[in-house]
N, C-alpha and C positions, 0 to 999 in steps of 0.2 A: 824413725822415732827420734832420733839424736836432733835431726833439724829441725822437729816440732817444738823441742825443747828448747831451742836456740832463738825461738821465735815468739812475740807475744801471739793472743789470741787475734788482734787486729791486724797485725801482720800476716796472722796465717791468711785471713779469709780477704785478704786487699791483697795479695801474691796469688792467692789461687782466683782471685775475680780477674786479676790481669793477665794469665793466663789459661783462661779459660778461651779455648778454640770448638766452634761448632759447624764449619766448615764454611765454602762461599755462601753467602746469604744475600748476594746480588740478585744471582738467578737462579732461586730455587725452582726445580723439579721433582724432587723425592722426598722422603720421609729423613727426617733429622734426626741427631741421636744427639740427645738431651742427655748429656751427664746430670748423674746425680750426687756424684760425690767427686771433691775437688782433686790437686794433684796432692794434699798438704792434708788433708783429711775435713775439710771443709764440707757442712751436709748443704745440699743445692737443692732447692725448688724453685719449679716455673710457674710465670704467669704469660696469660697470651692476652693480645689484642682483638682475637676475633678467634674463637675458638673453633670457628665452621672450616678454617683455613689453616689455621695451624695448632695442635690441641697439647696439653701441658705436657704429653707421652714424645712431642715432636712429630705424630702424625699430618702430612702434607695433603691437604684436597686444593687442587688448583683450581681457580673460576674457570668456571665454564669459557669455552670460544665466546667473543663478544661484550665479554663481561670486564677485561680490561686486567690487566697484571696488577697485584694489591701490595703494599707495602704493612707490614702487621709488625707493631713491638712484645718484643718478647721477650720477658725480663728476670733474671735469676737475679734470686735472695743469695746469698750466700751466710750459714750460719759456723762460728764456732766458738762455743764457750756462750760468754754472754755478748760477745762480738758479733757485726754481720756488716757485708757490703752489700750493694748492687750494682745490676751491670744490665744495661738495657740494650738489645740488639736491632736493630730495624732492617727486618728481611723480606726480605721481596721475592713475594712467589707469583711466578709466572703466570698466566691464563694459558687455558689448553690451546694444540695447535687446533685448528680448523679440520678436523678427520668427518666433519660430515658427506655422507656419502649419496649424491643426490641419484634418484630412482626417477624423477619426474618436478617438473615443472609445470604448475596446474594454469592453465590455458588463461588466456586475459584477454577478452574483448571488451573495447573501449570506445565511445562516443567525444566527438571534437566537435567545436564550431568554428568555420571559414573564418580566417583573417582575426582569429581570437589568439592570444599565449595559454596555450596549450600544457602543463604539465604530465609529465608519463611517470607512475609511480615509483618512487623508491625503493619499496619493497614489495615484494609476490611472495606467495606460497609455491613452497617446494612439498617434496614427502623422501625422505632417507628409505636407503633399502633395507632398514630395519621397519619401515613403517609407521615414523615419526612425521608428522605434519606440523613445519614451522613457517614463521614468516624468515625472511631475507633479503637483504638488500643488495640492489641490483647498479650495476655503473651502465650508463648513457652516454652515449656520441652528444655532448656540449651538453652534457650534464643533465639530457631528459627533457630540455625547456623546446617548444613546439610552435610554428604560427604555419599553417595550413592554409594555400592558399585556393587548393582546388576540394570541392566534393567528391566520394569515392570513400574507395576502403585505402589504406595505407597498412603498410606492414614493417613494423618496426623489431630492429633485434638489440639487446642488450646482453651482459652477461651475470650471472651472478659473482656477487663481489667477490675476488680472494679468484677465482677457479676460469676456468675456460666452457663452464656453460650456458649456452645459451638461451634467455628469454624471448619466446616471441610472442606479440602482441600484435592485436589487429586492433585498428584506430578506423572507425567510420567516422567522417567527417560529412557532417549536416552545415546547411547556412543558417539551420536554429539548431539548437540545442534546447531542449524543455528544461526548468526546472522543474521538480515535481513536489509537490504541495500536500499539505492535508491541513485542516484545522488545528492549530495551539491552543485552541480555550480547551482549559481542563474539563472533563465530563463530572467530575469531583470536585470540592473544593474541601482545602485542609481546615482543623480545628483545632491549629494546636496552642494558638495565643488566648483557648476559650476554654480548655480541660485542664484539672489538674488531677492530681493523684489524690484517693482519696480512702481513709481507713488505714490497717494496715498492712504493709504487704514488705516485702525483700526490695520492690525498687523503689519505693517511700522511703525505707532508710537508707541505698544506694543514695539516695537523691540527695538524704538529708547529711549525710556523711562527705558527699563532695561540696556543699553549700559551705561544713564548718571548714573545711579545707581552706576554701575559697578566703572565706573572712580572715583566714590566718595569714595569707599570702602578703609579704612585701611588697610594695606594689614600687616601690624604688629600687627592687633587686629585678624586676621584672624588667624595668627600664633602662638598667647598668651598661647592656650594650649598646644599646641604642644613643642614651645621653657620649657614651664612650669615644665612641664612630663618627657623632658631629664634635665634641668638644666640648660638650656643657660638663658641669658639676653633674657628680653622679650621687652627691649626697649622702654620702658616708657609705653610701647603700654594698651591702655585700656582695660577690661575685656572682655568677650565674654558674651551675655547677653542670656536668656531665656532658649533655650535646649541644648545651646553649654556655660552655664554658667560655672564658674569653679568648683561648687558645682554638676553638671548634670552628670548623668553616661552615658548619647551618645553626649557628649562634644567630636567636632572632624568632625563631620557629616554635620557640612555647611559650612567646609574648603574644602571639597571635592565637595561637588557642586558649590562652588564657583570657584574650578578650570575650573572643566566642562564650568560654564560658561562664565568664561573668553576663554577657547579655543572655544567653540561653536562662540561668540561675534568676536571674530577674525578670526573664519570661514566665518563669514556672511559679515565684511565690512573689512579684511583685513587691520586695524587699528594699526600701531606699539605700539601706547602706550597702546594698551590690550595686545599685546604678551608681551610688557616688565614688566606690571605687572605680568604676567602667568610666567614667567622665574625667576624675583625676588621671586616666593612663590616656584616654584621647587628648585632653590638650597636653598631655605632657610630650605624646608626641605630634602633635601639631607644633612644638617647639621645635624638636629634632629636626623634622621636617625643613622647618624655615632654616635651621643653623645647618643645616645641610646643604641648601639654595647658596647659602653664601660659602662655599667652599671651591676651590680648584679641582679642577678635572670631577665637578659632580653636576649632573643634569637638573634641572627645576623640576622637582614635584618626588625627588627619589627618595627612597624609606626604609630604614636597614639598621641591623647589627651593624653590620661592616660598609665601606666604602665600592664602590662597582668594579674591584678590582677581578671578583670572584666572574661579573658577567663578560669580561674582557677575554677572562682564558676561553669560557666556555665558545666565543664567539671563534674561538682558535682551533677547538677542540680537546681542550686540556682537559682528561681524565678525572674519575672519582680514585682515590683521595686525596689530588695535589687539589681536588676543586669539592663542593659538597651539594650539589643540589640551587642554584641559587632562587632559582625562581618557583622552586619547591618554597623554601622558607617564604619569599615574596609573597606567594599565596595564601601562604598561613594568616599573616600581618593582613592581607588585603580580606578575608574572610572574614578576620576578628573587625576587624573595622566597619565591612557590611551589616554584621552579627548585629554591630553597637548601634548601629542607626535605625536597623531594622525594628530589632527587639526592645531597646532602652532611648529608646527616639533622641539619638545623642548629634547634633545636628556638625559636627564638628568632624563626627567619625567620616562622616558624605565627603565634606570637601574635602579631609586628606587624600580618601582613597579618589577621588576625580583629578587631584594632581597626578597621584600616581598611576593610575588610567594612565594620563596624556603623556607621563613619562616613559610605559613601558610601549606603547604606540610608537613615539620618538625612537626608542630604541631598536625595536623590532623592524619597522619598516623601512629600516636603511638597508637590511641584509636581506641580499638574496633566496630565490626558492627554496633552493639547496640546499644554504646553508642551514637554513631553518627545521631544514630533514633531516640533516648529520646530528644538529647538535638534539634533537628530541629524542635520536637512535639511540645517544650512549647512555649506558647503562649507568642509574645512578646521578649522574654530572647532570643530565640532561633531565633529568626528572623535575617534572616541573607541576605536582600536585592537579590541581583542577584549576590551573589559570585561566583555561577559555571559560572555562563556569562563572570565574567571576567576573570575567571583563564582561562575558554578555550580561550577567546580573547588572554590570554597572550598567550596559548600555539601555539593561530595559529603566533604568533609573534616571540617565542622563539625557538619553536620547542622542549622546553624541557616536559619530557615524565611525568615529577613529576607533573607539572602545567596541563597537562590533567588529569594525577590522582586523584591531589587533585579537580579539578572539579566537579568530579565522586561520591568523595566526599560526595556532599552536595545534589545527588539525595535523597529526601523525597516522602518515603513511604504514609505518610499520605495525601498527595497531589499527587503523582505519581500514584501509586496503582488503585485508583478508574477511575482517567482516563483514565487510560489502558485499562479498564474494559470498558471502553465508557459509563463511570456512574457519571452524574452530582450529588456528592456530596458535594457542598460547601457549603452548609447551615452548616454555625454556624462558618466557616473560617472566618480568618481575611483575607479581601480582599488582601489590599497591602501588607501583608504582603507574598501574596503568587505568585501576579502574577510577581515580576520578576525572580523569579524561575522559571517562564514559559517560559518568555526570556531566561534563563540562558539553560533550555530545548533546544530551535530553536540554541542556539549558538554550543553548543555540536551536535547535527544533523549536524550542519557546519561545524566543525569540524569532525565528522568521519563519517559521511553518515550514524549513525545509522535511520535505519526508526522508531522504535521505540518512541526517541525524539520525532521529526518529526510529529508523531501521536496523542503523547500528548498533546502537542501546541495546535494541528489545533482544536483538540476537544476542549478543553479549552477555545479557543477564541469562536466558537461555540456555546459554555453552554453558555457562558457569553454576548454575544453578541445577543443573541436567547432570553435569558429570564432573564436576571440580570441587564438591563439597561436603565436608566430613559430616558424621550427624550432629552434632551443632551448630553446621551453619556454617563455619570457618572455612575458609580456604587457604591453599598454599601451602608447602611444607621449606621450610629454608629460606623464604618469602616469594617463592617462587612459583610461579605455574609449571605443571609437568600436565604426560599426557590426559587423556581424556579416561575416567573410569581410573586411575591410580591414587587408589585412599588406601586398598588394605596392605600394599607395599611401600606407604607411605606415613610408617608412624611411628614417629620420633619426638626428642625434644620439643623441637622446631614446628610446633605444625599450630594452624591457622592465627595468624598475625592479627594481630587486635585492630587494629588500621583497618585492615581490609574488610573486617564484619564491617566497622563502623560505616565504611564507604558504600557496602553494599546494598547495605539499608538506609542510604541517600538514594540509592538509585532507585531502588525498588520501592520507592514513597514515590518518586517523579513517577514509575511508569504507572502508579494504580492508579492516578490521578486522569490517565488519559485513557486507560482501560480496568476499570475496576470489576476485578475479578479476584478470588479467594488466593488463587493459587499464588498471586503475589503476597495474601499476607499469612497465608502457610508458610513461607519463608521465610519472611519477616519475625512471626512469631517464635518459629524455629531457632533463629540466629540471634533476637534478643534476649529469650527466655535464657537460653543453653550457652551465646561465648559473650554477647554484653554484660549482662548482669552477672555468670562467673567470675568477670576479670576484673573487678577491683577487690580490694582487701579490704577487709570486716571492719575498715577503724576509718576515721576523718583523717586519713593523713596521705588520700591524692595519689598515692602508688594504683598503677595498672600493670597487669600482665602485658608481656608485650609477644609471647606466643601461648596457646594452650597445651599444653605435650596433651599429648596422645598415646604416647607409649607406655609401656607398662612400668608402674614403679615409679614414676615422678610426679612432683607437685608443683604448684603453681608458685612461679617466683613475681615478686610483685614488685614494679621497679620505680621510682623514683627519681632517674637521674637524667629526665628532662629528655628521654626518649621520645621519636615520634608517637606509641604507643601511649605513654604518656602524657601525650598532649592531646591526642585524640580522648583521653582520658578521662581527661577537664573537662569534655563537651557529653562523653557519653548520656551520663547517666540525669543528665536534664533532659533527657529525649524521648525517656519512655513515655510520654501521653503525643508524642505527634502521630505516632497512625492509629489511635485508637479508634476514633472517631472518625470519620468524612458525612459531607451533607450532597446532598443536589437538590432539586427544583421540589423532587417528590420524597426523597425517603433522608432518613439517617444510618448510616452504614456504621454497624459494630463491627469492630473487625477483632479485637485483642481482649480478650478478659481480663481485664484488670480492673481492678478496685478507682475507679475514678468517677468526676464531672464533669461532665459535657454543660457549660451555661451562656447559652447564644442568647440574644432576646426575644427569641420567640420559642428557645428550645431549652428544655432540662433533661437531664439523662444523668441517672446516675448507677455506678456497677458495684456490687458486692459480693465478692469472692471468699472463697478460704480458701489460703495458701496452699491447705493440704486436700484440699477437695477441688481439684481444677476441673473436674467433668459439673460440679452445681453453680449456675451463675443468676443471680438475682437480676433483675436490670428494674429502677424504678422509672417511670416515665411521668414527669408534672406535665411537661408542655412539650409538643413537636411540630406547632406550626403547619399541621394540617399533612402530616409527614407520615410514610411506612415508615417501620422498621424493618431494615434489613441485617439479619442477624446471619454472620458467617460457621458456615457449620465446620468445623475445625476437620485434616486432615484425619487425625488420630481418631475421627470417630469412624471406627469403621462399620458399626452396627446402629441399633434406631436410636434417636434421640425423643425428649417428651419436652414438652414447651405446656404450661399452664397460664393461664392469664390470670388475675386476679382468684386464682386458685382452680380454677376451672380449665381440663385438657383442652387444647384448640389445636387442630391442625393448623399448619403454616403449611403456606404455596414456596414449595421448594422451584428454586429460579436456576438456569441451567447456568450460571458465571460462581456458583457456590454459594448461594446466599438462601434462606427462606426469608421470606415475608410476611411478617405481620401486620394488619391495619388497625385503624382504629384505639391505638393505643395510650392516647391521652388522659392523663390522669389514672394510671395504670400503676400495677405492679406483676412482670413476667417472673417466669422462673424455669428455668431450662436444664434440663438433665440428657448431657449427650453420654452414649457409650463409651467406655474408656478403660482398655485394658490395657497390658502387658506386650510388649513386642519387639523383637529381635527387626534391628534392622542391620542386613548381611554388606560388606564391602563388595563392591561389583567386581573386582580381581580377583578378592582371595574370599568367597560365602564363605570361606568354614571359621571367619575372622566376624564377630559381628558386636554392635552395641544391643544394652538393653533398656529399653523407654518404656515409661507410663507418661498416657497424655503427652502432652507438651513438651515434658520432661527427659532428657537425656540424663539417666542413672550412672554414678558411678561408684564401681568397686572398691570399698576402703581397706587397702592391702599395703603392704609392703615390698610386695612380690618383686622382679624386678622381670621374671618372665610371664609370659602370658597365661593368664589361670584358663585352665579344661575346666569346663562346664558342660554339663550330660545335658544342653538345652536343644529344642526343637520348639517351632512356632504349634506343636501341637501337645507338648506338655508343659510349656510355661505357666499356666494356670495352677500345675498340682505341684513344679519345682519350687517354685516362688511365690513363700507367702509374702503377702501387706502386712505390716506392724503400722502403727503410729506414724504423725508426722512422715509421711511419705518414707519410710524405712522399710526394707524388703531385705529378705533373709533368703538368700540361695545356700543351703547347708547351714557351713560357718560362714558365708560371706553377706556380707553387709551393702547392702546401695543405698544411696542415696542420691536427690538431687546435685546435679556438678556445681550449681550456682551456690548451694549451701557448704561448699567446702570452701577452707578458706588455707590452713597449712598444711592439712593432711596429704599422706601419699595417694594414690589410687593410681587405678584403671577405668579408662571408658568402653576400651576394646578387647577381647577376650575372645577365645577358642573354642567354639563348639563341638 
């Protein structure tokens, strides 16, 4: 007490911030002990940098093997009096060792052709003697690269990376090799530059709450980094804040979803002053661009926040977080630019991205096989969005044969491979990190009719849609894929990444389009009704969720700081009329109930919903061009549905892909009454853990709880526990559900105790 007295209050807390010791923090392995109170009486609180890794308690979780050693700042306040310092620490906690325990190495037979370079894959699937199935990467005698010069079987050994086990492969070497083929023209074709939203409904005002966002946006703060990285004036313009800071290595990546979503926003209400901002940000970087061209050590046609210092490491192998994704952000930029020419026919936004095309082509195809597998492998660094998606996008645009190449490209082993194999190994993937590579898959099938692609995809969606997804649709917990069937031990904070719906439902549009059946837009409906449309905030101010918790007792936080999640953000919610609708030759396919219009020129359709009555859907029909109606009969019904035509019962020809069919329906007004009750849907780990749905709708428990509320339910007395009130409101005792999309700060539960 004497020396506190001797001491002012700034002095106390600047003597105890410089000595404050919290041990080595090079190479953390354990749990750290966080003072809280200084040596001098100073009171301390922390903040972290990634709270998954290090948590304000000093709690230590190390990334996983593969995931790469993290450096996280972690930084104490120090207060006393009306005095405070700080003191910021930068510790680096280790990635686990490699204790995978292999049980088996799953068998790999492979097809060659004579006198061809032959590649042997980089990664196979294993299975741990726990009964874990993952992919792995495998080392090669001269790095796997192959030219065979006789026909016959061949037998190759390799070992898995890190260990002394070994891979064997049997290589059939043919003097052909077939490709295998199937048709690319869609069986479908989209409608989405021909519907809009229509009446009123929850994504009407999503829609219209990201439009005033949009209008509000600087469009010279959007460009800061960019004008920054060539040299122009950035025009007083203010900094870019959070992951697009000027300090951030994937600064860059919410100028590109921002284009997107300005051309999406002028897809949906044809708005002049959204194309004029989407034009103003194309030639401004069509400037960048050119002030780029003339710079040292930068390639012709390159397009960035930053200069290619971030693709130099990556080509080295240089980790996430001394590196950030680069050609993740590249794709962003390269998307927004597609978006702009596509949707706001902006003829400027083409020729950037066709320099930049020819730039990542230049870049790519100087490096070798290999190294193009290393650097896809690492986690994060090497994430690189859905580049092949766009390059082929460019290619079906350009026609140039380098922009399919460089597509080709960014095929990864360590995610291709096992699906090939028809082997769900994503446990231990990073979800969004991998699935618009899936996409980027289905675009390439579109592009050359390989069936191969094609087979990827479908499995993919599959694996994931089968056993990887909460009931709303969301996947992932931590952003990560785990095993198969691991939802009810899986819910936390962290769980389904707003990214990865959005991705999912790119994909799942690509595949109905070549097999139009229900089950994909039971999904779809699934995942936009329940985590798109929950995850933005009730106001025009452009925050998304960037996970959904799941667990009991938390709310949705809404983020604005220029997160991927956030960027994906920008685009969501102009999206809801793209799968409403599809046409073909003969019928019009309803697939989503929503309040909108279908207006082709030979076709009118239009939907009438109430919000709080999803099982009655009006549908009025002016014109169909001589077209069925094929109306999808939604998952959730699980009992009869009644269909009246102009007020009169008609049976519909129930069709065996989910659809009934009605003819004759022009100049029409239908009205359709499916079943629709109440239902417990159980976690496949843990049944006695389940959510509660009406329709479409995934209910949530408005509580404060912070443990999981017991409920006396069973799918054979929900009927007499849980009444309906109003406005989709359900009363279980004292507890209250609602629709998840209609909560906006409240606490709740989606998951509960049976």
């Amino acid at each position: 007490m004497e020396r506190k007295l001797k001491m002012t209050d700034l002095e106390i807390v600047q003597k105890d911030r410089d000595s404050l010791y919290i041990g080595n923090i090079r190479t953390v392995e354990f749990d750290l002990n966080l003072p809280v109170k200084g040596e001098n009486g100073s009171e301390i609180t922390w903040e972290t940098g990634h709270d998954r890794i290090i948590s304000t308690q000093g709690k230590v979780t190390r990334p996983k093997y593969g995931m790469g050693s993290r450096t996280v700042p972690l930084t104490a306040t120090l207060r006393y009096g009306k005095e405070k310092a700080v003191r910021v620490f930068e510790v680096r906690v280790l990635e686990e060792e490699n204790k995978i325990q292999i049980d088996k190495v799953f068998p790999v037979r492979l097809e060659a052709e004579k006198g061809k370079v032959f590649y042997l894959p980089t990664a196979v699937v294993i299975q741990t003697k726990e009964g874990r199935v993952l992919p792995h990467l495998v080392e090669w005698e001269n790095l796997g690269e192959r030219i065979y010069e006789n026909t016959g079987i061949v037998q190759e050994h390799g070992k898995i990376a890190g260990t002394q086990v070994e891979v064997p492969v049997t290589v059939e070497v043919k003097d052909c090799v077939e490709i295998q083929k199937m048709s690319q023209i869609p069986k479908v074709q989209e409608t989405d530059k021909n519907t809009v939203l229509f009446g009123e409904s929850f994504f009407e005002k999503a829609q219209g709450w990201s439009e005033e966002f949009l209008l509000s946006v600087n469009d010279d703060q959007m460009l800061y980094n960019f004008r920054a990285a060539c040299g122009l004036d950035t025009k007083g313009a203010p900094e870019m804040i959070g992951w697009d800071a000027p300090d951030s290595n994937l600064r860059g990546h919410t100028t590109g979803h921002y284009l997107s979503g300005l051309a999406l926003c002028y897809r949906a209400g044809k708005k002049e002053e959204i194309r004029k901002k989407a034009v103003y940000m194309c030639d401004s970087l069509k400037e960048c661009q050119e002030a780029f061209s003339r710079m040292e050590n930068i390639q012709e046609g390159f397009l960035s926040g930053y200069d290619e210092t971030q693709f130099d490491l990556l080509e080295k192998y240089v980790r996430y977080p001394e590196i950030w994704a680069p050609y993740y952000t590249l794709h962003k930029i390269f998307a927004g630019l597609l978006d702009c020419w596509e949707y706001a026919e902006i003829p400027q936004a083409l020729e950037i991205a066709d320099k930049l095309g020819d730039w990542v082509y230049n870049r790519l195809s100087r490096l070798p096989h290999h190294v193009l597998m290393k650097m896809w492998s690492l986690y994060i660094a090497g994430e690189f969005g859905g580049m092949n998606d766009v390059m082929a996008r460019l290619y079906g645009i350009t026609g140039k044969e380098i922009h399919l190449k460089a597509s080709r490209m960014f095929d990864n082993d360590k995610l291709f491979f096992p699906l090939s194999q028809k082997i769900d190994a994503l446990d231990t993937l990073h979800a969004n990190q991998h699935i618009p590579q899936i996409i980027g898959c289905m675009k390439l099938f579109e592009v050359t009719g390989e069936k191969r692609y094609y087979d990827i995809s479908r499995f993919f969606w599959e694996s994931v849609t089968k056993d990887h997804i909460y009931a709303i649709g969301g996947t992932g917990e931590g952003e990560m894929f785990h095993g198969p069937e691991e939802i009810g031990s899986l819910l936390s904070k962290n769980t389904a990444e707003s990214c990865a719906s959005y991705n999912m439902l790119k994909l799942t549009k690509e595949l109905f389009k070549y097999e139009p059946v229900s089950s994909y837009m039971d999904y779809y409906e699934r995942t936009m009704f329940n985590h798109i449309a929950s995850s933005c905030e009730h106001a025009p101010t452009g925050a998304s969720t960037y996970f959904m918790p799941l667990a009991p007792g938390f709310h949705k936080e809404f983020d604005d700081e220029n997160s991927c999640c956030h960027g994906t953000g920008l685009e969501s919610h102009f999206k809801y009329t793209e799968a409403i609708y599809f046409t073909d030759r003969n019928s019009i396919y309803v697939n989503l109930f929503i309040p909108s219009v279908l207006n082709l020129e030979d076709i009118e359709v239009r939907q009438e919903i109430s919000p709080f009555l999803p099982e009655q859907v009006k549908i009025f029909v002016k014109r169909t061009g001589n077209r069925d109606l094929k109306i999808r009969i939604p998952y959730w019904c699980k009992g009869d549905y009644q269909i009246k035509l102009n007020g009169e019962k008609v049976e519909a020809e129930k069709l065996s892909d989910g659809y009934c069919k009605i003819s004759g329906v022009e100049n029409s007004e239908i009205e359709l009454a499916f079943s629709c009750t109440l239902r417990l849907e159980r976690t496949p780990d843990k049944p006695e853990v389940a959510a509660l749905c009406y329709g479409p709708y995934v209910l949530a428990a408005l509580t404060e709880e912070e443990d999981f509320l017991h409920l006396c339910l069973t799918e054979e007395n929900l009927e007499n526990m849980v009444r309906k009130e109003e406005n989709l409101h359900f009363i279980c005792g004292k507890t209250v559900f609602v629709p998840l999309y209609s909560i906006c700060h409240e606490r709740y539960q989606v998951y509960f105790k049976i």
